[in-house]
N, C-alpha and C positions, 0 to 999 in steps of 0.2 A: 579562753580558747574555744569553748563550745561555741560561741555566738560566730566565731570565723568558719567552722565548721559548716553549721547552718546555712551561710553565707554561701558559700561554697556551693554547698548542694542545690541552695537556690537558683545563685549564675549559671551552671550545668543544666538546671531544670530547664529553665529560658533559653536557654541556650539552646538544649536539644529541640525543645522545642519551635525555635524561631526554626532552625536547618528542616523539622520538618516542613515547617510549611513553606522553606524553599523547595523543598524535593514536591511536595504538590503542586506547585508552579511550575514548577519547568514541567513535570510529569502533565498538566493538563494545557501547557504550550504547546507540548509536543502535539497531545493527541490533536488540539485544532490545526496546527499544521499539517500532519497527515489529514486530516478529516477533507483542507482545502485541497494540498494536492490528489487526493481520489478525484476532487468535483470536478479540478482543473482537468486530469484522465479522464475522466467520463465524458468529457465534452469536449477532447482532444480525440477519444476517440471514434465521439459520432461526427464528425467535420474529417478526419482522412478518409478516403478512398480506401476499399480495401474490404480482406475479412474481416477483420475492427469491426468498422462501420456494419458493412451488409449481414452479416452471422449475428447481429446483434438482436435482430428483427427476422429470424428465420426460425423453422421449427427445427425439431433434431431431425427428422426425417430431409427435412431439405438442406440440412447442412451435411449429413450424412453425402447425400446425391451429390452438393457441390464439390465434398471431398474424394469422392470415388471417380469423380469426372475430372477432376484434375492432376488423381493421381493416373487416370488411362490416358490422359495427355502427356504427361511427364514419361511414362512408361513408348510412348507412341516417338516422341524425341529420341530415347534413346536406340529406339527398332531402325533409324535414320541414321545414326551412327556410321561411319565411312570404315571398312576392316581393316 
């Protein structure tokens, strides 16, 4: 009986061990797939039009100015309003 024992706790060892190195596989699948969808973002968002694109390449002072000018625009729409 001891040596089924043994046995036992051998196949469990292996065992647990192979599930980890499935759990490391998919764990370092995943991270390559996020890794490629960022790269695919990143270069989906320097190709649209847009703040995306343009704020990307601005400082904070000039993104600041682009956002304080389009909210006096949006505010400017509304002063147009019918009563």
């Amino acid at each position: 009986m001891p040596e089924e024992k043994g046995s036992q706790d051998s196949g469990i060892t292996r065992m647990a061990a192979l599930m980890g190195e499935a759990a490391e596989a998919a764990a370092a699948g995943q991270a390559l797939t996020l890794a490629l969808l960022q790269a695919e973002m990143e270069v989906l968002a320097r190709l649209l039009p847009g703040p995306a694109g343009d704020e990307a390449a601005l400082t904070e002072a000039e993104a600041e100015a682009l956002r304080r000018a389009e909210e006096a625009r949006i505010e400017a729409d509304f002063d147009n309003l019918p009563v």
